[in-house]
C-alpha positions in Angstrom: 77.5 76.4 92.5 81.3 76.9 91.7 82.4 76.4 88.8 86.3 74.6 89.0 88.4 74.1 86.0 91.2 72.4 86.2 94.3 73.1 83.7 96.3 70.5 84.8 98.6 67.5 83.5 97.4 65.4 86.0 94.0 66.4 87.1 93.0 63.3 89.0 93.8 64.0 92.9 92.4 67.4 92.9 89.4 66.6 90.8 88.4 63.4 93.6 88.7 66.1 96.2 86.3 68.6 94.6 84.1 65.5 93.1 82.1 65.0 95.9 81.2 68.6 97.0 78.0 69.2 96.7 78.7 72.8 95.7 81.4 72.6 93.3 81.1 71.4 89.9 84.6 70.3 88.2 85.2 70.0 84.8 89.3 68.6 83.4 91.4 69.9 80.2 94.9 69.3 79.4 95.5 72.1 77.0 98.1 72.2 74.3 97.2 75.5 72.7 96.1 78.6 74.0 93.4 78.1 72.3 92.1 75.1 74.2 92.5 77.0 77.2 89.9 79.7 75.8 87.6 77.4 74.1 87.4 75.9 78.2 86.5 79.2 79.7 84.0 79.6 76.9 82.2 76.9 77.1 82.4 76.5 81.2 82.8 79.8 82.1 84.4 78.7 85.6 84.7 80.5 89.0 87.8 79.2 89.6 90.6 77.8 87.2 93.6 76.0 88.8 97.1 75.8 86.6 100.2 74.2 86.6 103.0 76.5 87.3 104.1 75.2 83.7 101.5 74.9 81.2 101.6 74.9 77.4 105.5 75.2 77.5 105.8 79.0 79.5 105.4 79.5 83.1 101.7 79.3 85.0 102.1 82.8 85.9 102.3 84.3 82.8 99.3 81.7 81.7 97.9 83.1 84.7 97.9 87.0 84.1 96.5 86.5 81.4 93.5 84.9 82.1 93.0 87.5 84.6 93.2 90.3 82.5 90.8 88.6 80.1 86.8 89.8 80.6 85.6 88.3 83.5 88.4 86.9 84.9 88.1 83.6 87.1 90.0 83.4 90.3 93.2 81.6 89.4 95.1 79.2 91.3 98.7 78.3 90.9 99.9 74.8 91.6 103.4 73.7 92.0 105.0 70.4 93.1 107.5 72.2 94.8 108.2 75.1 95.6 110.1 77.8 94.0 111.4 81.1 95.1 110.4 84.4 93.6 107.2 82.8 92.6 104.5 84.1 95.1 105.7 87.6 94.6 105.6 87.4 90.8 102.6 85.4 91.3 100.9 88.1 93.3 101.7 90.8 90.8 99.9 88.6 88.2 97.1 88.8 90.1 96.5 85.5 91.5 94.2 84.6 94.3 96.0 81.4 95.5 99.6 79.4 95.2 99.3 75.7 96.3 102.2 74.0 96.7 101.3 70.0 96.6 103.9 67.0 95.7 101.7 64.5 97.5 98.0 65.6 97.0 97.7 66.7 101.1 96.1 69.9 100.4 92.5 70.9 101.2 91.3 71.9 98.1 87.5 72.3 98.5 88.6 74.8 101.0 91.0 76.4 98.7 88.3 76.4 96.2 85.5 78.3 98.3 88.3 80.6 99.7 89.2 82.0 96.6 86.0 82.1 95.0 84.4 84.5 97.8 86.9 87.0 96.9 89.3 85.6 99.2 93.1 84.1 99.0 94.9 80.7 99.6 98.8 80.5 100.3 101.0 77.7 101.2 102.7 78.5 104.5 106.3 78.0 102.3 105.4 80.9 100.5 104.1 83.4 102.9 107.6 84.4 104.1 108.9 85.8 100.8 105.6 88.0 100.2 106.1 89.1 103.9 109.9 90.1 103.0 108.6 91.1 99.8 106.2 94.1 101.4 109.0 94.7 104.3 111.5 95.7 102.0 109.3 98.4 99.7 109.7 101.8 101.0 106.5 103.2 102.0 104.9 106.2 100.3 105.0 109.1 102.6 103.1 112.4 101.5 104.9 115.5 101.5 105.0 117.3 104.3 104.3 121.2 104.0 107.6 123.2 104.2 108.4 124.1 107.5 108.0 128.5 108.0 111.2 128.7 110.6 109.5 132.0 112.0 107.2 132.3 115.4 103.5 133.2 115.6 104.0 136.5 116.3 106.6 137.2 113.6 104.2 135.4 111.5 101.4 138.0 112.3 103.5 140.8 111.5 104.5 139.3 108.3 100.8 138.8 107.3 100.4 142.7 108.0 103.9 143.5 105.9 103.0 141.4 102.8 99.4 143.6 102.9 101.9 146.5 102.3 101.1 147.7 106.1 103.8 150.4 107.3 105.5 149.5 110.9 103.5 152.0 112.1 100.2 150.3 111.1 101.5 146.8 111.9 102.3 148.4 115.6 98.7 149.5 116.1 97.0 146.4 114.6 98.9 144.3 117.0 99.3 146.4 119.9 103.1 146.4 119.5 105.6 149.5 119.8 107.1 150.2 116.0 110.3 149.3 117.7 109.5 145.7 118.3 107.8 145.7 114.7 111.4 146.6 113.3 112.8 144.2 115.2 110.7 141.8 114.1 111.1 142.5 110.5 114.7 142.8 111.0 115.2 138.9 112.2 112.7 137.6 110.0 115.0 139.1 107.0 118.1 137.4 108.2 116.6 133.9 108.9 115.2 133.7 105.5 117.9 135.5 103.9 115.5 138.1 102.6 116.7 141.6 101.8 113.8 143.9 101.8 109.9 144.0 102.7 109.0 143.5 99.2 111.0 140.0 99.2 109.1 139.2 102.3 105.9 140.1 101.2 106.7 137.8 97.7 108.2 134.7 100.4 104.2 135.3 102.1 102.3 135.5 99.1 104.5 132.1 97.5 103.8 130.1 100.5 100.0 131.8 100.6 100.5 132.8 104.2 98.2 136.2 102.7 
């Protein structure tokens, strides 16, 4: 069974809807103190609560994050007679599950109702433009990439061998190079990082644990 409240000024379309459902059970308050509000989800302890985007004087969503942030929080739906932008996002940061927008009592809410109580969502079609644009415009998290060694394979072999304090002439035999080629090797490797000795190197290998 879901349980439905309704926190509404005028809970009498959406309460015939939901009447005759078999599975939902609806139950009406017109608060006008917080505490009325509480004393409802105490006693009813509903699956669902719809609210009036403007409730006890304030704006549903702020009505609406906090019933959400209470202890077991009910799914909350936002209702507005019209729409109004810069709801749905602030809406959607609250934490709500649905926004209905209904002047005229045209909207389906036993399906609104069993959408959002599975764990689901319910937006009106007005609204899912700006939460589109919304997510569009945030700048995606990117991990950092690993700095980029501006040095070849080989040149990264022999500076393995040079930060393990190998000579050129040990470097030469471990990699079957002449100790000319090693020097040359350590020689460009010096001026693209702008190095100027082996020990420097052999810090710039052990920094970016190459060794």
């Amino acid at each position: 069974m879901i349980r439905v409240l309704l926190i509404l000024s005028c809970p009498g379309r959406v309460g015939r809807q939901l009447a005759g459902e078999a599975d939902i059970e609806v139950r009406y308050r017109t608060p006008e103190t917080w505490s009325d509000v509480v004393t409802a989800l105490e006693e009813f302890a509903p699956s669902v609560v719809v609210l009036d985007r403007d409730v006890l004087g304030t704006d549903g969503v702020t009505v609406a994050g906090d019933l959400v942030r209470a202890g077991r929080p009910p799914a909350v739906v936002l209702l507005a007679g019209a729409y109004h932008p810069g709801d749905v996002v602030l809406a959607a940061k609250a934490g709500v599950r649905g926004y209905v927008v209904d002047s005229g009592g045209g909207s389906p809410w036993p399906a609104v109702v069993r959408a959002v109580a599975a764990g689901g969502g319910w937006l009106a079609p007005v609204a899912v433009g700006e939460l589109l644009d919304a997510f569009r415009t945030r700048v995606p998290h990117r991990p950092r990439e690993p700095p980029r060694i501006p040095l070849t394979d080989r040149e990264l072999s022999v500076l393995r061998l040079v930060a393990q304090g190998c000579s050129n002439l040990e470097v030469a035999a471990e990699l079957g190079l002449s100790q000319s080629t090693v020097k040359t090797h350590v020689s460009r490797m010096l001026a693209r990082l702008d190095l100027r000795s082996r020990t420097q190197l052999a810090a710039f290998a052990r920094d970016l644990g190459i060794v």
